[in-house]
TORTOR-18991 format. One line per field, with one value per residue (C-alpha): residue number from 1; residue in three letters; y, x, z. Coordinates in nm, 2 decimals. Example, Ala and Ser with C-alpha at 12.3 -4.5 7.8 and 13.67 -1.06 7.14 Angstrom:
num = 1 / 2
residu = ALA / SER
north = -0.45 / -0.11
east = 1.23 / 1.37
up = 0.78 / 0.71
% end
This chain:
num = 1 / 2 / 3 / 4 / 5 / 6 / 7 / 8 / 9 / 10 / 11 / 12 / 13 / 14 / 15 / 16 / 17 / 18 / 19 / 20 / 21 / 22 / 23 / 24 / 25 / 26 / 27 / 28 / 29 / 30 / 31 / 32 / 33 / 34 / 35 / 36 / 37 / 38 / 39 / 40 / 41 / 42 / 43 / 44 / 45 / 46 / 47 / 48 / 49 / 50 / 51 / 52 / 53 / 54 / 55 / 56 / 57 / 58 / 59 / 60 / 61 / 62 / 63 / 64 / 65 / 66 / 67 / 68 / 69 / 70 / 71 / 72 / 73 / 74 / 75 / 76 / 77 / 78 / 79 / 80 / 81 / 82 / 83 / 84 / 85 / 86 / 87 / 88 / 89 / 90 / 91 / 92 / 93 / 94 / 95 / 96 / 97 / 98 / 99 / 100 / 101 / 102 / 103 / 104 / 105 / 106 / 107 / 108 / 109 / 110 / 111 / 112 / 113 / 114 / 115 / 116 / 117 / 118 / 119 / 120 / 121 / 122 / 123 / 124 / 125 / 126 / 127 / 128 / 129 / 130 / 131 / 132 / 133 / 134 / 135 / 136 / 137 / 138 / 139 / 140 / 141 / 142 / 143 / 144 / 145 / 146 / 147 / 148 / 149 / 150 / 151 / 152 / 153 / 154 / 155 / 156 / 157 / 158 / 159 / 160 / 161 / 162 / 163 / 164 / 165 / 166 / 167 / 168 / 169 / 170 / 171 / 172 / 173 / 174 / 175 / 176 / 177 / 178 / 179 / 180 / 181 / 182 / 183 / 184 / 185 / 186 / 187 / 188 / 189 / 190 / 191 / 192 / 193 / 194 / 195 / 196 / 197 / 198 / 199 / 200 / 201 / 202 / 203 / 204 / 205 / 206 / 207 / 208 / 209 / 210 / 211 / 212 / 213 / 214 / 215 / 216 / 217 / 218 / 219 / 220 / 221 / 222 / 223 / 224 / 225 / 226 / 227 / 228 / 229 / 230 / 231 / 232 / 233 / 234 / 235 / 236 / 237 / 238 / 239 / 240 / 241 / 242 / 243 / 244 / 245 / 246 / 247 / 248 / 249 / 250 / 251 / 252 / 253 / 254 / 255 / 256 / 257 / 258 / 259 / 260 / 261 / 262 / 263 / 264 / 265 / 266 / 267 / 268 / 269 / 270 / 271 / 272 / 273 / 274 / 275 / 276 / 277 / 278 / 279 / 280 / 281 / 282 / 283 / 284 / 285 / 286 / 287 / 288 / 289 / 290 / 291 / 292 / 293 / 294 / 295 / 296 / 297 / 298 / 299 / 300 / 301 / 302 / 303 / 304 / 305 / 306 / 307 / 308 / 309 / 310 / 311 / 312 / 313 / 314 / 315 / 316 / 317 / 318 / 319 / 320 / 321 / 322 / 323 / 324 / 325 / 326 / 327 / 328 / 329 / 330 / 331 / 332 / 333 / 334 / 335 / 336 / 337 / 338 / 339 / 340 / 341 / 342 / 343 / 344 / 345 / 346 / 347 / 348 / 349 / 350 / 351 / 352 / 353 / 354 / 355 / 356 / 357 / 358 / 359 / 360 / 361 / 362 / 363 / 364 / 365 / 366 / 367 / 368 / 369 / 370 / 371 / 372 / 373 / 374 / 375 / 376 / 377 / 378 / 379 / 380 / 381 / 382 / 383 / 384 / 385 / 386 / 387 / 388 / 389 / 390 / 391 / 392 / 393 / 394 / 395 / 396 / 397 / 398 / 399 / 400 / 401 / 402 / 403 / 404 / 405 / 406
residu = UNK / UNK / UNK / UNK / UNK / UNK / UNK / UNK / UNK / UNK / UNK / UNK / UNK / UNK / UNK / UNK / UNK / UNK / UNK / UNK / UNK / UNK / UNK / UNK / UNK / UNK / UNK / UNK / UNK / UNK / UNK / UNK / UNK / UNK / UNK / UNK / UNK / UNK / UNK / UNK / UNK / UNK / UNK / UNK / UNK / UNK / UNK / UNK / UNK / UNK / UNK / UNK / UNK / UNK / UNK / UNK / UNK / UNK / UNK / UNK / UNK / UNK / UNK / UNK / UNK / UNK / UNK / UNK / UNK / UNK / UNK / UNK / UNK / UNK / UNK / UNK / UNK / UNK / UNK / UNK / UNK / UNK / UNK / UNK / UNK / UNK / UNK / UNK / UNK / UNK / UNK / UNK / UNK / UNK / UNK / UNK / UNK / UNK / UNK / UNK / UNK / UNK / UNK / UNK / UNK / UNK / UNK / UNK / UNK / UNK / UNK / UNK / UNK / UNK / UNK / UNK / UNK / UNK / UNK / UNK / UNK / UNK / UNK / UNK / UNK / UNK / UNK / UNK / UNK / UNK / UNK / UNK / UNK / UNK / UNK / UNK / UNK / UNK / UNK / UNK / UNK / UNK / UNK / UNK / UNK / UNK / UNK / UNK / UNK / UNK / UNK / UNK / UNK / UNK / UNK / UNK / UNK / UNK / UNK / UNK / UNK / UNK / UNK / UNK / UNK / UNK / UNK / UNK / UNK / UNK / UNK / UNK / UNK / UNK / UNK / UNK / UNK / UNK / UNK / UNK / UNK / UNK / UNK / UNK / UNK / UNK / UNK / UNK / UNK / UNK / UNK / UNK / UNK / UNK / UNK / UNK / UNK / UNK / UNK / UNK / UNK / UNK / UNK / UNK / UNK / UNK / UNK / UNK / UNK / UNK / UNK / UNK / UNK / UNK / UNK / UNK / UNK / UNK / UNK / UNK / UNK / UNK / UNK / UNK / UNK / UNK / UNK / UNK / UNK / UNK / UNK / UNK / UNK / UNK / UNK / UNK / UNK / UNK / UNK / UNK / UNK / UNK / UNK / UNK / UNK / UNK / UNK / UNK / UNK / UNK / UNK / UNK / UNK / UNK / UNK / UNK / UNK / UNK / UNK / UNK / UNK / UNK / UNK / UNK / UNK / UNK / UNK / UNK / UNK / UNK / UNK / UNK / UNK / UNK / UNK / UNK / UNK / UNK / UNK / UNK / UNK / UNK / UNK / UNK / UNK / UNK / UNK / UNK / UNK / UNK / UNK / UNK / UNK / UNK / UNK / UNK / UNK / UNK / UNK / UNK / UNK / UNK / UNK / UNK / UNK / UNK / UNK / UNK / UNK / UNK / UNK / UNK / UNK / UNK / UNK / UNK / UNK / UNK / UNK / UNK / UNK / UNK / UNK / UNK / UNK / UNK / UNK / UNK / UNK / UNK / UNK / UNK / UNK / UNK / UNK / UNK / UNK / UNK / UNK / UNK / UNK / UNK / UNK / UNK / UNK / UNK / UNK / UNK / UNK / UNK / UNK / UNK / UNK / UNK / UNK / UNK / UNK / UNK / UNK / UNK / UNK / UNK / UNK / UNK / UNK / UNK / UNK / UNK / UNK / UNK / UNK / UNK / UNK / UNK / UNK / UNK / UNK / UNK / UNK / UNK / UNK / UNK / UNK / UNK / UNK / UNK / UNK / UNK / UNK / UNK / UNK / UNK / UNK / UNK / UNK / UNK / UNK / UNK / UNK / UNK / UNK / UNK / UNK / UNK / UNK / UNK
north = 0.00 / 0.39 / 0.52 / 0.81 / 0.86 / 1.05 / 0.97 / 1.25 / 1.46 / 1.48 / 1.11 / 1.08 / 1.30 / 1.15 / 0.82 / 0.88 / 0.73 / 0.40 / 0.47 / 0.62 / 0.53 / 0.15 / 0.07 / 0.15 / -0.08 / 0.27 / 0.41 / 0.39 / 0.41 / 0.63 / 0.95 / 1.14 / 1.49 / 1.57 / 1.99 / 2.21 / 2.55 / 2.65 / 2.60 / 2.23 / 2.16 / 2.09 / 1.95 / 1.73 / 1.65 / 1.62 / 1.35 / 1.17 / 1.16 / 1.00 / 0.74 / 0.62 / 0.59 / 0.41 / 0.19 / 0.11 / 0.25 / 0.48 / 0.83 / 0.84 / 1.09 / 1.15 / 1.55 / 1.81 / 2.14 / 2.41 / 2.71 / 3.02 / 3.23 / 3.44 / 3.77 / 4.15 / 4.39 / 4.55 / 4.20 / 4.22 / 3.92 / 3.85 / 3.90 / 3.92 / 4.24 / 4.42 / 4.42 / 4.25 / 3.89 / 3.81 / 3.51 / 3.30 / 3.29 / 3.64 / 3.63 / 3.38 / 3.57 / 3.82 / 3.72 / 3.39 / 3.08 / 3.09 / 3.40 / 3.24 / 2.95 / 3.20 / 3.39 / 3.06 / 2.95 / 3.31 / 3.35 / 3.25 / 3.03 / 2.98 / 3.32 / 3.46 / 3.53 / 3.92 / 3.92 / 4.23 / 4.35 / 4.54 / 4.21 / 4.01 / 4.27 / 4.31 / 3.88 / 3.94 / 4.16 / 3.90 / 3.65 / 3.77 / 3.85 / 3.46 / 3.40 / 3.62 / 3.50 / 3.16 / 3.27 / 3.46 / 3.12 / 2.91 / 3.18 / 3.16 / 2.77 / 2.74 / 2.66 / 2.44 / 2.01 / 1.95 / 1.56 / 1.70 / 2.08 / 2.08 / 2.12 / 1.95 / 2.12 / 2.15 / 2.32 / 2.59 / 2.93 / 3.00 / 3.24 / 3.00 / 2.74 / 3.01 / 3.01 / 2.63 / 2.65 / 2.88 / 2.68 / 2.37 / 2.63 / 2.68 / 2.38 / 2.25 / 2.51 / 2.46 / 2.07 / 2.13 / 2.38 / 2.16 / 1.88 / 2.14 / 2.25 / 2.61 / 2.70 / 3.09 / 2.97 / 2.81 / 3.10 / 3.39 / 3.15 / 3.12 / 3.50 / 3.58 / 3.35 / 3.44 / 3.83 / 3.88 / 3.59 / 3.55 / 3.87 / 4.14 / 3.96 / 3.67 / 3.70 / 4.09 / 3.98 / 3.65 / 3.89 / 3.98 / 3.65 / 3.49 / 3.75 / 3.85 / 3.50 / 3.28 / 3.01 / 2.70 / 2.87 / 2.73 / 3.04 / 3.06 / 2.68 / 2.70 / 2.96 / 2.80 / 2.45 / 2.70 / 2.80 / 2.48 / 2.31 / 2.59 / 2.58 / 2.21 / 2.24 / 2.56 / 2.41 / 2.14 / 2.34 / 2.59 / 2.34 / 2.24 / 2.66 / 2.71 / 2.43 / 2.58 / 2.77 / 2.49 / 2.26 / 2.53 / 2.57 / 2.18 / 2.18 / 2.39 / 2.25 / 2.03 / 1.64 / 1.31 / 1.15 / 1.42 / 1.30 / 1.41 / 1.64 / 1.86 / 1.65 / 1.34 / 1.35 / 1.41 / 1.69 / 1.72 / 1.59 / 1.83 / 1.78 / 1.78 / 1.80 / 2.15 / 2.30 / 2.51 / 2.72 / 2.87 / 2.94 / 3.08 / 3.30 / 3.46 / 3.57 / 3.72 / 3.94 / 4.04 / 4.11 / 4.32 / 4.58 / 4.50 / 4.68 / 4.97 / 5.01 / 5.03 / 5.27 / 5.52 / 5.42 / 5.54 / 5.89 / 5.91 / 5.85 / 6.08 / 6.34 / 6.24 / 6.21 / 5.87 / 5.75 / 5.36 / 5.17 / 5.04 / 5.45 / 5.41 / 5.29 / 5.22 / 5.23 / 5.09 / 5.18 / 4.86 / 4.76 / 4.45 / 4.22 / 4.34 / 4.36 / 3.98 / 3.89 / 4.07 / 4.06 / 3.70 / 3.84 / 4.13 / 4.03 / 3.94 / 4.27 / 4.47 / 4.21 / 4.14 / 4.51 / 4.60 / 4.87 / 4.87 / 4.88 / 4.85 / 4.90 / 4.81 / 5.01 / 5.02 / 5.24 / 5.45 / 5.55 / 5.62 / 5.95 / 6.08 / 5.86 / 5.82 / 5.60 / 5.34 / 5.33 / 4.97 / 4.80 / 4.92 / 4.95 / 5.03 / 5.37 / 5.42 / 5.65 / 5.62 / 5.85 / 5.86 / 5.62 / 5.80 / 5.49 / 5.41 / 5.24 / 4.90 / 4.90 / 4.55 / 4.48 / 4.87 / 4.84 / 5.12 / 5.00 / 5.07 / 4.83 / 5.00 / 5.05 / 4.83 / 4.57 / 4.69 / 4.47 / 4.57 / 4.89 / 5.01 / 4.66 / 4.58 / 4.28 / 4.08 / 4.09 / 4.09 / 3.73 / 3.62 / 3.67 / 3.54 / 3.23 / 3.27 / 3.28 / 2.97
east = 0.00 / 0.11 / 0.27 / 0.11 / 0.26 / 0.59 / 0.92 / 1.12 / 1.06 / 1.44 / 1.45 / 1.18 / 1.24 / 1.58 / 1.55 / 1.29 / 1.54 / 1.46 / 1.08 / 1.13 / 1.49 / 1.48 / 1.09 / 1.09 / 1.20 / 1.24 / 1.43 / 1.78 / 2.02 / 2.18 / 2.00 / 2.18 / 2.07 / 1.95 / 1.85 / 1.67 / 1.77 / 2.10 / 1.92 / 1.92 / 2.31 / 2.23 / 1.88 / 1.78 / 2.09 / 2.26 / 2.04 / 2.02 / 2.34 / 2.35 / 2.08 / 2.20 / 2.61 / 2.48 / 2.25 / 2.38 / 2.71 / 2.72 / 2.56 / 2.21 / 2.32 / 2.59 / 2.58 / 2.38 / 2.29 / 2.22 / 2.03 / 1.96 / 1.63 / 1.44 / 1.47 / 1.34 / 1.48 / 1.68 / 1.74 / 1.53 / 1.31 / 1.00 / 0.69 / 0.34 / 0.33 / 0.62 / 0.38 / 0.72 / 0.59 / 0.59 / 0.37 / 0.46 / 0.07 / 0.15 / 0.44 / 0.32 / 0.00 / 0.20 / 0.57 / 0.46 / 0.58 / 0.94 / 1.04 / 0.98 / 1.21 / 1.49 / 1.48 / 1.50 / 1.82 / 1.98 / 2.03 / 2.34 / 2.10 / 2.45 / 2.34 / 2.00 / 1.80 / 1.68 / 1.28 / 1.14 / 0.94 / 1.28 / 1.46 / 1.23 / 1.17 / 1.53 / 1.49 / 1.24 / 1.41 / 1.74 / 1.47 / 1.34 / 1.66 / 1.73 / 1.38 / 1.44 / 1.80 / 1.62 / 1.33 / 1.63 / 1.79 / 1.43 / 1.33 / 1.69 / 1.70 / 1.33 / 1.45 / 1.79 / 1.76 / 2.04 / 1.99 / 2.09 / 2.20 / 2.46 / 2.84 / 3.13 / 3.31 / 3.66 / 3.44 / 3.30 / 3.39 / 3.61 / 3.39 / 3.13 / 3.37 / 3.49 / 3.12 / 3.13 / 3.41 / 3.25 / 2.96 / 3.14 / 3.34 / 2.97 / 2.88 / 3.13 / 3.11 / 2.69 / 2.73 / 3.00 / 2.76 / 2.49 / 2.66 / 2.79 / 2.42 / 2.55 / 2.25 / 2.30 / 2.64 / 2.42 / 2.18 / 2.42 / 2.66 / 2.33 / 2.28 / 2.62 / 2.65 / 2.30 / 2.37 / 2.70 / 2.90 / 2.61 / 2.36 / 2.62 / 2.88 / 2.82 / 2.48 / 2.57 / 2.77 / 2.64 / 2.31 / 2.45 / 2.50 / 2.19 / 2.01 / 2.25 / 2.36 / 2.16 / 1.96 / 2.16 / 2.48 / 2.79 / 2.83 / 2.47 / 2.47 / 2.77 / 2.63 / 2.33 / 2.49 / 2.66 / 2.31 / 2.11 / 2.43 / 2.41 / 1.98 / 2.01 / 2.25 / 2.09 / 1.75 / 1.91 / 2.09 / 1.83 / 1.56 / 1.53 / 1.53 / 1.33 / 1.12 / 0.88 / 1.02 / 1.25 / 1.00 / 0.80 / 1.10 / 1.15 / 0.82 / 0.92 / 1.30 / 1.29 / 1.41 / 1.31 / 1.43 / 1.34 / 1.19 / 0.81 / 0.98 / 1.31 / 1.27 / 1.27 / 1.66 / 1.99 / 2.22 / 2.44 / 2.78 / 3.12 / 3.23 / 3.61 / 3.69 / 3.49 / 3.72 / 4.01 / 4.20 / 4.43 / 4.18 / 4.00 / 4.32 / 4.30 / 3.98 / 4.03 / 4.23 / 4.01 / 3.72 / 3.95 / 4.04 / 3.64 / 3.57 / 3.82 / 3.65 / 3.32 / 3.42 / 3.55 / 3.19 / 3.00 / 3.21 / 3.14 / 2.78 / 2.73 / 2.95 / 2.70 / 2.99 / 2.81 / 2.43 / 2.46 / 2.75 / 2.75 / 2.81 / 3.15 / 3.51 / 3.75 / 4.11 / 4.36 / 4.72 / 4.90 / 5.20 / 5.42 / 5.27 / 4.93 / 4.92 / 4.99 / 4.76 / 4.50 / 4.64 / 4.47 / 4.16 / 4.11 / 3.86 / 3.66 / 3.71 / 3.44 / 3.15 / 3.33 / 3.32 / 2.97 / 3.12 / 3.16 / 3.52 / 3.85 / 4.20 / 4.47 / 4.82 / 5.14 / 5.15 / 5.43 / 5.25 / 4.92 / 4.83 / 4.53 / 4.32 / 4.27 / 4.53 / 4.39 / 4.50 / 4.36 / 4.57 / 4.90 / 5.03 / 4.65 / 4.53 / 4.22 / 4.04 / 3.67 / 3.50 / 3.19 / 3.17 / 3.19 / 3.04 / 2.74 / 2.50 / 2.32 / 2.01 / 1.98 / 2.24 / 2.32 / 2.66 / 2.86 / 3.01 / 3.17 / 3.04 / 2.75 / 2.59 / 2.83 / 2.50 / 2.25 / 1.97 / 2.02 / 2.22 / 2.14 / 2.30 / 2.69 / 2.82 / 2.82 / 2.42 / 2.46 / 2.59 / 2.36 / 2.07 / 2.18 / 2.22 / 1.88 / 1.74 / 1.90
up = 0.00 / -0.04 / 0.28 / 0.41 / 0.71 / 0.74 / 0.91 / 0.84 / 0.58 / 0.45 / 0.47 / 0.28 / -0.02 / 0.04 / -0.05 / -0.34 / -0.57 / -0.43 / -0.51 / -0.86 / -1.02 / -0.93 / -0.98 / -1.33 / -1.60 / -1.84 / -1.55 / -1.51 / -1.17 / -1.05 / -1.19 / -1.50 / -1.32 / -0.97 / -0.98 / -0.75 / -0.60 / -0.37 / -0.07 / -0.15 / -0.06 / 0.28 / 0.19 / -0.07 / -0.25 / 0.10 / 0.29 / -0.08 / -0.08 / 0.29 / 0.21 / -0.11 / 0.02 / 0.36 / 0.18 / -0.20 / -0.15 / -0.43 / -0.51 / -0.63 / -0.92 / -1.18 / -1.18 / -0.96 / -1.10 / -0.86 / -0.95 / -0.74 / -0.74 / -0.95 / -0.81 / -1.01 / -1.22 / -0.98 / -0.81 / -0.53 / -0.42 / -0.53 / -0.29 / -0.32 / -0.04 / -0.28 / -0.56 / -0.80 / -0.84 / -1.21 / -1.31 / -1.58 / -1.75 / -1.73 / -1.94 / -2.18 / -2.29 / -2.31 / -2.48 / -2.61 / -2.41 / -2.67 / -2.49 / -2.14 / -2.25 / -2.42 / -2.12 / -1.89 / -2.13 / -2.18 / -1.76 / -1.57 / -1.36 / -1.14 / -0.96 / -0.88 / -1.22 / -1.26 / -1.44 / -1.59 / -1.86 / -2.01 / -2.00 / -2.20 / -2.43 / -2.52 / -2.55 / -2.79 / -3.01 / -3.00 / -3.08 / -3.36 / -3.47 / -3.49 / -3.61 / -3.94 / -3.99 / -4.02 / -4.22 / -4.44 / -4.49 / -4.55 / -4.86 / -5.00 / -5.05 / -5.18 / -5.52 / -5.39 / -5.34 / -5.14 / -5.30 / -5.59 / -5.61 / -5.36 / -5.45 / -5.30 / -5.05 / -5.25 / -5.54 / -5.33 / -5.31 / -5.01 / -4.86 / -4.82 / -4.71 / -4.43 / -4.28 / -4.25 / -4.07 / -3.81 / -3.84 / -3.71 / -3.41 / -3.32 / -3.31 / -3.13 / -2.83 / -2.84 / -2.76 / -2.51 / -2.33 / -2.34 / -2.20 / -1.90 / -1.87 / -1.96 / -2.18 / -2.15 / -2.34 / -2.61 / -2.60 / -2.68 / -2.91 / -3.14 / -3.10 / -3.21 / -3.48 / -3.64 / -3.59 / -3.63 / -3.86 / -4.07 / -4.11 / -4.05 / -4.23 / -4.46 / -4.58 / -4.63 / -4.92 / -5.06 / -5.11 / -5.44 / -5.57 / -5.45 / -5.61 / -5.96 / -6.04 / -6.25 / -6.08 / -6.11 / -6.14 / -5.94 / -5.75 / -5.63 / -5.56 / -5.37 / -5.12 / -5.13 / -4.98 / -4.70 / -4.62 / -4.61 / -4.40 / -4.16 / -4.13 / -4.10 / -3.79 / -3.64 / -3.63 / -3.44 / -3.21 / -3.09 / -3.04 / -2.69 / -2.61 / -2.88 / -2.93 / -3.10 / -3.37 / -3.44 / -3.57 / -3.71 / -3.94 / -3.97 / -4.09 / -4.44 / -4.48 / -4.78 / -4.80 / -4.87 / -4.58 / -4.30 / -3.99 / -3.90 / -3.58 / -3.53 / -3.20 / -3.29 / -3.48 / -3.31 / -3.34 / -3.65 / -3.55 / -3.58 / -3.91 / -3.87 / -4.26 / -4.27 / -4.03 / -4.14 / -3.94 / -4.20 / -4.41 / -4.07 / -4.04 / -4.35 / -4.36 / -3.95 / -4.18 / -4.46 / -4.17 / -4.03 / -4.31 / -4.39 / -4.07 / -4.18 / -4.47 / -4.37 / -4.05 / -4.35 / -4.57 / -4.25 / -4.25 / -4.60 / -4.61 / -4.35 / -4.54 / -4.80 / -5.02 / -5.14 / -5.06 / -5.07 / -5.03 / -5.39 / -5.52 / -5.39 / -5.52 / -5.26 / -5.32 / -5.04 / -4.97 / -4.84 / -4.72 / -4.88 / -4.56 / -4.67 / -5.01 / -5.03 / -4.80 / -5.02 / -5.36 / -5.36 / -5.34 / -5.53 / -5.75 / -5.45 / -5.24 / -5.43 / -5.31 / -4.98 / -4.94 / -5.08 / -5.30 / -5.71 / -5.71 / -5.51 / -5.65 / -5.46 / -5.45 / -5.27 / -4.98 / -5.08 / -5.42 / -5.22 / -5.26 / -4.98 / -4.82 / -4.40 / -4.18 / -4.01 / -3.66 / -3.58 / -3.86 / -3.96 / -4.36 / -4.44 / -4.56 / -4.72 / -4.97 / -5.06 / -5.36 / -5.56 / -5.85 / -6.16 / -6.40 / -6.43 / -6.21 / -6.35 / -6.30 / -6.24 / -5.94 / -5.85 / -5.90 / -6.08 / -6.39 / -6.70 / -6.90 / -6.90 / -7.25 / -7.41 / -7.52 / -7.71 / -7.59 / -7.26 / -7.26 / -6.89 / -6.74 / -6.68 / -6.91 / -6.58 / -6.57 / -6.91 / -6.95 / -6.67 / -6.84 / -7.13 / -6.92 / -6.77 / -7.13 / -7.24
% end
């Protein structure tokens, strides 16, 4: 029969892994995870601790996780008299139950967690921030099979290459978290990635080939295997914070073979032959002087020297060191950049231009484009005019749509 009557209630509660772990076939013992608040050290996980050592002569668990207590903005305790006490219906109807979860995951639970309207509105606005970098991804690759459109790795271009890499550094310091139980590590790791490697930074740039190149083209194809590599393991990663959202964007990924649930497949493992930390090296480098350059963009603009980016031509003064690191990718610079041109010269035949003081050997002069501007990708060219069918595009849109038109 059920015991009703109690003996002590720390015993009690102490030796429940006697009435739960070992009474159920699906169970296993010792528990993975015991959890409850700091309080507990010389409570629950203390006199379960006692029972199980005296009686079974091992611990009851693997790991304890200790959290501390949910506390207000300005970190004060939560009472009903103090008029602060936050209920989570509350927040749901409110938020929506994702931003209850991405605020549970984004807190150092190792301290006491602040709760306040200001903090889950600034989680909102990182959340949707993720949200549309995936929705950005989803509406890029409605026309790409990864069964059949993908491209090898060692035929992709090297900036998509350089965002697998990061890709797998993510995903390698996201599994590590989550076996630590450091979710506010897997929290702002997604953030960061999603913000700053891909929507500040890579999907900045590939925006002109997505949208310029013809459809099936290798260039487009190869960004487009970055981008369904990097959904496929994103959508895995942020699902158990963001449950939710993950399978709602399961739910429109294409594939044969894919499972009816985000949740019912494993995480994507690191793919060792997708990491390169040369190649990682270089392009620390390039992102650098990309920084530079848009700093002096910025002055520019606001100088209203040029509107958009695309109305200017760059021209950088180098030093030997960094005019071979960049020589090798001069024809890339302009797109890297999101200007219409760049020339590269040596520093000592540099005439003008601003100093950088973050990177030395670099100096850097930005000016109005004096071509013409295509009306097709906005860039400022002088191969403007040259075709008579289509005499307000450069040759490059030029040739695509001839390969469209095929």
């Amino acid at each position: 029969r059920k015991e009703t009557d109690i003996l002590d209630v720390w015993f009690d509660s102490g030796v429940s892994y006697a009435a739960v772990m070992e009474k159920r076939d699906y169970l296993d013992s010792p528990a993975d995870l015991y959890l409850e608040g700091s309080d507990q050290h010389r409570g629950w996980f203390h006199s379960s601790l006692l029972c199980s050592v005296g009686t079974r002569g091992i611990a009851p668990y693997k790991s304890v996780l200790t959290h501390g207590f949910v506390v207000d903005g300005q970190g004060k305790a939560m009472h009903k008299s103090a008029g602060n006490v936050i209920s989570p219906e509350e927040l749901i109807n409110k938020y929506g139950a994702e931003i209850l979860r991405l605020w549970v995951a984004g807190e150092d639970y190792t301290d006491n967690i602040r709760l306040s309207n200001e903090i889950l509105q600034r989680l909102t606005e990182a959340y949707r921030r993720i949200r549309n970098t995936c929705r950005y991804l989803l509406g890029n690759l409605h026309d790409f099979d990864p069964e059949t459109d993908s491209v090898p790795y060692d035929q992709m271009q090297e900036l998509d290459r350089w965002v697998l890499h990061q890709l797998q550094e993510l995903s390698a310091r996201v599994l590590r978290a989550y076996e630590k139980f450091e979710f506010h590590v897997v929290y702002h790791n997604l953030h960061n990635f999603c913000v700053l490697d891909l929507s500040s930074f890579y999907l900045d740039i590939i925006k002109d080939r997505l949208y310029t190149s013809p459809k099936t083209s290798m260039a487009r194809r190869s960004a487009q295997t970055a981008m369904n590599e990097i959904l496929e393991t994103l959508v895995r990663l942020m699902a158990p914070v963001l449950s939710f959202t993950a399978d709602e964007i399961w739910q429109h990924m294409k594939g044969n073979r894919r499972a009816e649930s985000v949740h019912m497949v494993t995480f994507m493992p690191v793919r060792e032959e997708y990491r390169d930390a040369e190649l990682a090296a270089r392009w620390e480098e390039i992102i650098s002087v990309r920084k530079e350059v848009t700093r002096v963009l910025e002055q520019a603009r606001k100088n209203k020297e040029i509107g958009h980016s695309l109305d200017a031509t760059v021209k950088l003064g180098l030093s030997k060191e960094l005019m071979a690191k960049l020589a090798p990718y001069a024809d890339e610079l302009r797109s890297i950049f999101i200007v219409s041109s760049v020339e590269l010269i040596s520093m000592d035949d540099m005439e003008g231009g601003q100093l950088s003081e973050a990177i030395p050997g670099l100096k850097i002069l930005v000016s109005a484009s004096a071509a013409p501007k295509c009306e097709r990708c906005w860039v400022h060219d002088n191969t403007i005019g040259q075709s008579e069918e289509h005499p307000t595009l450069c040759k490059r849109c030029v040739d695509a749509l001839g390969q469209i038109g095929k």
